[in-house]
C-alpha positions in Angstrom: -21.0 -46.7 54.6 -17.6 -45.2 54.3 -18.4 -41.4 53.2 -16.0 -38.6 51.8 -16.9 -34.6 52.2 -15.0 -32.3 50.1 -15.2 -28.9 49.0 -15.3 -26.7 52.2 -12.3 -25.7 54.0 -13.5 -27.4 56.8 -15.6 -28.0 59.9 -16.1 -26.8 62.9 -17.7 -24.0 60.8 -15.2 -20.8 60.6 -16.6 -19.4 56.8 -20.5 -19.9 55.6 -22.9 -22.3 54.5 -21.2 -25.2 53.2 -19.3 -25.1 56.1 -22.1 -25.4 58.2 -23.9 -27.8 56.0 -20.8 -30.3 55.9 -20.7 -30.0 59.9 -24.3 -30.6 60.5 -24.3 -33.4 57.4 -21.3 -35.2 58.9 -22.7 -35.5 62.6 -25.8 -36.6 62.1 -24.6 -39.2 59.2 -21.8 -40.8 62.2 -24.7 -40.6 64.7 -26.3 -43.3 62.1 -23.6 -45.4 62.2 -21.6 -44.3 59.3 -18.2 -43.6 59.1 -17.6 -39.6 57.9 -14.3 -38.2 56.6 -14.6 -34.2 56.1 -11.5 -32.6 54.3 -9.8 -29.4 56.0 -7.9 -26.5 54.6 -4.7 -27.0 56.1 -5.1 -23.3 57.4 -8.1 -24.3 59.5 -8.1 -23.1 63.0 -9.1 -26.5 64.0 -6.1 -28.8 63.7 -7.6 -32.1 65.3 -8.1 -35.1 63.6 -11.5 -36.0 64.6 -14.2 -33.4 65.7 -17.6 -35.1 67.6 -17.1 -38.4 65.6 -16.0 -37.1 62.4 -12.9 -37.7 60.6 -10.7 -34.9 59.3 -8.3 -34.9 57.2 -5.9 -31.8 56.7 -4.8 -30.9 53.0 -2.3 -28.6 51.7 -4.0 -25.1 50.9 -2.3 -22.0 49.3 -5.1 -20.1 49.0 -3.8 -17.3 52.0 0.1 -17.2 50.1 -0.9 -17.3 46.7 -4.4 -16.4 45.9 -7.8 -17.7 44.2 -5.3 -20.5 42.1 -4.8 -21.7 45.6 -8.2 -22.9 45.9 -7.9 -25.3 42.8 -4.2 -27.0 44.2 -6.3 -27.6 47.6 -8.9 -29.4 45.9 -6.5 -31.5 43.8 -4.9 -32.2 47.2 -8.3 -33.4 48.4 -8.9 -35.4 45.1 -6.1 -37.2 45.5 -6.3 -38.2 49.3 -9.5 -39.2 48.3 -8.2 -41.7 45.8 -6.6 -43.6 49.1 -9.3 -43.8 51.4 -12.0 -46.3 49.8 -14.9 -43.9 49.9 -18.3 -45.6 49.3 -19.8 -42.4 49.0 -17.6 -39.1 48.1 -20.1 -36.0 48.5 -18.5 -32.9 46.5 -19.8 -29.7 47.7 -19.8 -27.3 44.8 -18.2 -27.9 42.0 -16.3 -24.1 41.0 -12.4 -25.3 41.6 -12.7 -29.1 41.8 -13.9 -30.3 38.2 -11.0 -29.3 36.4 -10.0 -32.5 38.2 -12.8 -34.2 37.3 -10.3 -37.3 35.7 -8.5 -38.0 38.9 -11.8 -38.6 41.3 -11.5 -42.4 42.7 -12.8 -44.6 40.0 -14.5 -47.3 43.2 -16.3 -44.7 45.1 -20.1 -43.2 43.8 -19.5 -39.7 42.7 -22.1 -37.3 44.0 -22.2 -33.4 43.7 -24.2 -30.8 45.4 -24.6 -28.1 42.7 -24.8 -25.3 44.7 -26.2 -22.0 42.3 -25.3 -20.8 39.0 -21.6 -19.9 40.0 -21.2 -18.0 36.7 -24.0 -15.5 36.8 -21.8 -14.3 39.9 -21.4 -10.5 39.0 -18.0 -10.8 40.8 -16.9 -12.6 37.8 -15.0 -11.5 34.9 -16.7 -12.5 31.5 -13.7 -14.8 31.5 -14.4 -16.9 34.6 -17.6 -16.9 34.1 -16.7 -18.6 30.9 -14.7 -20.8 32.9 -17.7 -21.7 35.1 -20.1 -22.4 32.8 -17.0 -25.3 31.6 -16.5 -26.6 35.0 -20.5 -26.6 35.4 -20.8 -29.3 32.7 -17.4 -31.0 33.4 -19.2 -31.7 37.2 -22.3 -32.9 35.3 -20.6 -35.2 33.3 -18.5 -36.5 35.6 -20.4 -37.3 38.9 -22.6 -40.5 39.1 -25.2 -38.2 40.7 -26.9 -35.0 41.1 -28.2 -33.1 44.0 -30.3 -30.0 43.3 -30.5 -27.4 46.7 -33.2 -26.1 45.5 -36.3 -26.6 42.5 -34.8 -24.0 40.4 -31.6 -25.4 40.3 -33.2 -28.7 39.7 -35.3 -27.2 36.3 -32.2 -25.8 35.1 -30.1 -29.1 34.9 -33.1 -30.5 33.6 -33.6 -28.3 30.7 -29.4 -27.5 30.3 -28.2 -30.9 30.5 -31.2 -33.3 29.9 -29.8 -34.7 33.5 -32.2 -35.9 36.5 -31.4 -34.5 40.1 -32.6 -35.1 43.4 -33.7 -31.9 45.6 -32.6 -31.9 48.9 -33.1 -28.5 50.3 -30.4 -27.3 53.2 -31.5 -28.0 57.1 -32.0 -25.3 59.5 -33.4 -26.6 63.3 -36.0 -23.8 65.2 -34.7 -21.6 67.4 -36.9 -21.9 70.7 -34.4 -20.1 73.4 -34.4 -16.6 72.3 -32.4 -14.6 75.2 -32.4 -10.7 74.9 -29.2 -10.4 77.2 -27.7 -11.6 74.2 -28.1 -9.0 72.0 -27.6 -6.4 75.0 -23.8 -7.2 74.4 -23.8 -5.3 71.1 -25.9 -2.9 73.0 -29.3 -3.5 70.6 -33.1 -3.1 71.9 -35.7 -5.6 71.1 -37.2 -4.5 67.8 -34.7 -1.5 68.1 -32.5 -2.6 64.7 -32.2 -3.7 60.7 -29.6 -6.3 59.5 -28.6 -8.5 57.0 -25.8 -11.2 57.1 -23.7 -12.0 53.4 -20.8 -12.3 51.9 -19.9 -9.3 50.7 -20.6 -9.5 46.9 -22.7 -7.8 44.2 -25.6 -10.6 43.5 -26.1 -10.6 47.3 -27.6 -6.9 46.8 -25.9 -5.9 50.0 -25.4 -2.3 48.3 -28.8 -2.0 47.0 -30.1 -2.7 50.7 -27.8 0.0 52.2 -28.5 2.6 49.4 -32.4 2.5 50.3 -31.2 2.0 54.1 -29.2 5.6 53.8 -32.0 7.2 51.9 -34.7 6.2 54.3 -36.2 8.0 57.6 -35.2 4.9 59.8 -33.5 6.0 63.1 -32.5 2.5 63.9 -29.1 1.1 63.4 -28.3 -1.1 61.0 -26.2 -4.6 60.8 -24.3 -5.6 58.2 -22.6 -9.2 59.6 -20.3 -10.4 57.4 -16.3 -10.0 56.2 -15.6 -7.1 54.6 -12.0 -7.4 53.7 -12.3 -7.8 49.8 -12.1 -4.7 47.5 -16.3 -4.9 47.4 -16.6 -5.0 51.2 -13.7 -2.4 51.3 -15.9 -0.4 48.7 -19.2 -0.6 51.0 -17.5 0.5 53.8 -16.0 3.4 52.3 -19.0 3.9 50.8 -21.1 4.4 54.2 -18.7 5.5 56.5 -20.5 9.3 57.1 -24.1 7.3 57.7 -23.3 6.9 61.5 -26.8 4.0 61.5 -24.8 1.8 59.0 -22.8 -0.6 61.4 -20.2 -3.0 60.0 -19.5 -5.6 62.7 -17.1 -8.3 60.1 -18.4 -12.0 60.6 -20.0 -13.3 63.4 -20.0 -17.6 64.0 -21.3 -17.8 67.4 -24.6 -19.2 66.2 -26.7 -18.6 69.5 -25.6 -15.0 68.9 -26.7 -15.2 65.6 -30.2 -16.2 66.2 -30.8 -14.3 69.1 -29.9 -11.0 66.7 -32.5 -12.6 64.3 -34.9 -13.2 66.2 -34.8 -9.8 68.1 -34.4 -7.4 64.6 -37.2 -5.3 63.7 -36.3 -6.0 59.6 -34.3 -9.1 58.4 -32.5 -8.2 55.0 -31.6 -10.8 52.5 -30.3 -10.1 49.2 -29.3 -13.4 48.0 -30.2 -13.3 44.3 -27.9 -16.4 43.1 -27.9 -19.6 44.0 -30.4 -22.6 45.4 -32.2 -22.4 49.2 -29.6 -20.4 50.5 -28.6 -20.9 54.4 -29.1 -18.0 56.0 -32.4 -18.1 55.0 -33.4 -20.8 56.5 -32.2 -19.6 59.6 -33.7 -16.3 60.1 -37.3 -18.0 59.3 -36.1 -20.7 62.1 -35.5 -17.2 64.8 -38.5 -16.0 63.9 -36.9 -13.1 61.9 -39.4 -10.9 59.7 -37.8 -11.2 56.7 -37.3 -8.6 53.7 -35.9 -10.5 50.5 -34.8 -10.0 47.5 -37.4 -10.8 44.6 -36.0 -13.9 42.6 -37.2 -17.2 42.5 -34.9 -19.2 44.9 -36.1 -16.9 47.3 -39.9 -17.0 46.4 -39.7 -20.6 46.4 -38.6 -20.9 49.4 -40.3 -17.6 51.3 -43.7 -17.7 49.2 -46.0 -14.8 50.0 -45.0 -14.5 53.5 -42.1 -11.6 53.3 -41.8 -7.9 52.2 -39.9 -8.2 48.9 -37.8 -5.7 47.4 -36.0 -5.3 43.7 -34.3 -1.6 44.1 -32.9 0.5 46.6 -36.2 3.2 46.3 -38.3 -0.7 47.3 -36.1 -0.7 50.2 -36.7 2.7 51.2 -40.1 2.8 51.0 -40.7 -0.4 53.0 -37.9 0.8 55.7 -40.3 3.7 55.9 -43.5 2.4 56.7 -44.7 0.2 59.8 -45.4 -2.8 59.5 -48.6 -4.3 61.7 -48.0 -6.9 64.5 -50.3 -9.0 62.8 -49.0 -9.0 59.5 -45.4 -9.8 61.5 -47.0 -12.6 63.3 -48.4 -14.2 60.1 -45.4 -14.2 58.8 -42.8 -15.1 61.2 -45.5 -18.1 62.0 -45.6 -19.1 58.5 -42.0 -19.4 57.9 -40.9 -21.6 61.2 -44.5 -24.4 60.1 -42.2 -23.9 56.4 -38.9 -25.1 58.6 -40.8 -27.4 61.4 -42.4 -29.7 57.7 -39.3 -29.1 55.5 -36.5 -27.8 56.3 -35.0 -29.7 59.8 -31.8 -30.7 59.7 -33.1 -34.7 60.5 -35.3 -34.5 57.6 -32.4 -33.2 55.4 -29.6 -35.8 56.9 -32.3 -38.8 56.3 -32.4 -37.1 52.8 -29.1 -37.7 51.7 -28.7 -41.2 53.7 -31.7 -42.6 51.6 -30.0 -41.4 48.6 -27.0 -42.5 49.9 -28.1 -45.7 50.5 -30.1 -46.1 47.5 -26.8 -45.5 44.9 -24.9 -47.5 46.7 -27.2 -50.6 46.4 -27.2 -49.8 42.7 -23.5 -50.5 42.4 -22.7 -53.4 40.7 -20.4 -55.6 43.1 
């Protein structure tokens, strides 16, 4: 098949999770034999036309000259390159700045869109956007041939909303089986000797919440907060927590075998996540072994089940960053979580996933 990837700014990953999900989709989909197009922000440091196998095609993107707005112009740019390339499959990725286009996707390729999460619960969000949302929400239902549903939540709520059936496919993480403690000696960290939490730097993702029971707590370890923190909200925290010396900012990280080695090797894994489907990250710290502390919600229960410290407010926080948690109760855990990724959540099971349903839609289609 002949398969189309928009709605990231682009692969090699240099931003988040569909990032990473389009460049771990798209390789193992062209080590199948299928032919895989990925569209790039034209601002993406990677300029190449073809990265391990994978097509990319650069569009026009004003989003660093001209703001948010910028976003929706590089989508229509994608939309219509699209229209010229004889997709069987085109795969949107999220649906927030794309279905206002929703009339000019190729009428000869299958349609199919990854929901993501309930974009307008985002706190970020004016009550006007998230009026906005909730339109572009149903304009993507309506207009793609298919559904896919991250997580079982999501997958109710299109059910019940729009009377609409979805398929679940989860997000892929692969075990981490190499942890190296010279790794983490770089940003001068002991085993066990640290707290962190990688997010974008927005409300839902509770990252405020974490750091108000962090800085009321009796733990003398550091703390990591990995992510950009150039909007106003990350400029806020920042600001915020500048006289609590344990509070550590270090801005985004993408070296993933830095990434999992600081996961595996931290004493409590935060993750705030509170919107959305089987969020990324998420996947990844139970892959390195991480002993996670999450948010109470139910994407994160239904992925995490009983086996994490969960946590609603900032006095939760504290008082779990102030006990001590048992080596057996960590080993149950962190055990539990990697037989969760090992059975459901590899990256082969999720790429054979979406080439069955791949496969499947296009044999539908009438010739």
């Amino acid at each position: 098949m002949r398969i189309g990837i928009l709605g990231t700014r682009g692969i090699p990953n240099h931003y988040g999770g569909f990032e990473q999900f389009a460049e771990f989709l798209s390789m193992g989909l062209v080590k199948k034999g299928h032919e895989v197009v990925v569209y790039n922000s034209s601002d993406h440091p990677y300029q190449k036309s073809e990265w391990n196998g994978v097509q990319i095609q650069h569009c026009k993107d004003w989003e660093g000259k001209i703001g948010t707005v910028g976003q929706f112009f590089y989508d229509l740019n994608c939309i219509l390159n699209s229209r010229k390339q004889n997709f069987d499959i085109l795969l949107q990725l999220g649906y927030t700045s794309s279905s206002v286009w929703k009339n000019l996707l190729p009428k000869n390729a299958i349609v199919v869109t990854n929901m993501d999460g309930l974009e307008w619960k985002r706190t970020k969000f004016s009550g006007s956007v998230q009026q906005f949302l909730r339109k572009a929400e149903k304009w993507a239902v309506t207009s793609s041939d298919h559904l896919v549903a991250d997580s079982k939540g999501i997958q109710s709520f299109l059910k019940n909303k729009y009377k609409v059936d979805s398929t679940f496919i989860a997000y892929g993480s692969n075990l981490f089986n190499n942890p190296d403690a010279t790794v983490i000696k770089k940003y001068q960290l002991k085993e066990e000797g640290y707290h962190m939490l990688i997010a974008r730097m927005e409300p839902e993702n509770n990252v405020e919440t974490i750091l108000d029971g962090m800085s009321a707590s009796n733990s003398e370890l550091p703390f990591l907060i990995i992510g950009k923190t150039e909007n106003a909200f990350g400029q806020h925290l920042v600001v915020k927590f500048k006289h609590d010396k344990r509070i550590q900012f270090l801005g985004g990280i993408y070296n993933l075998n830095d990434l999992n080695n600081l996961r595996h090797f931290s004493n409590y894994y935060f993750h705030g996540h509170s919107v959305g489907g089987t969020n990324p990250s998420l996947l990844e710290a139970m892959a390195s072994s991480a002993f996670i502390v999450a948010h109470e919600n139910e994407f994160n229960g239904a992925v995490l089940e009983g086996d994490a410290l969960y946590f609603t407010t900032a006095v939760e926080v504290t008082d779990i960053l102030n006990q001590k948690v048992t080596s057996h109760m960590r080993l149950n855990y962190v055990d539990a979580n990697r037989k969760k990724i090992e059975e459901f959540y590899t990256w082969e099971n999720i790429i054979n996933s979406y080439e069955d349903l791949f496969l499947k839609l296009a044999n539908k289609k009438p010739d």
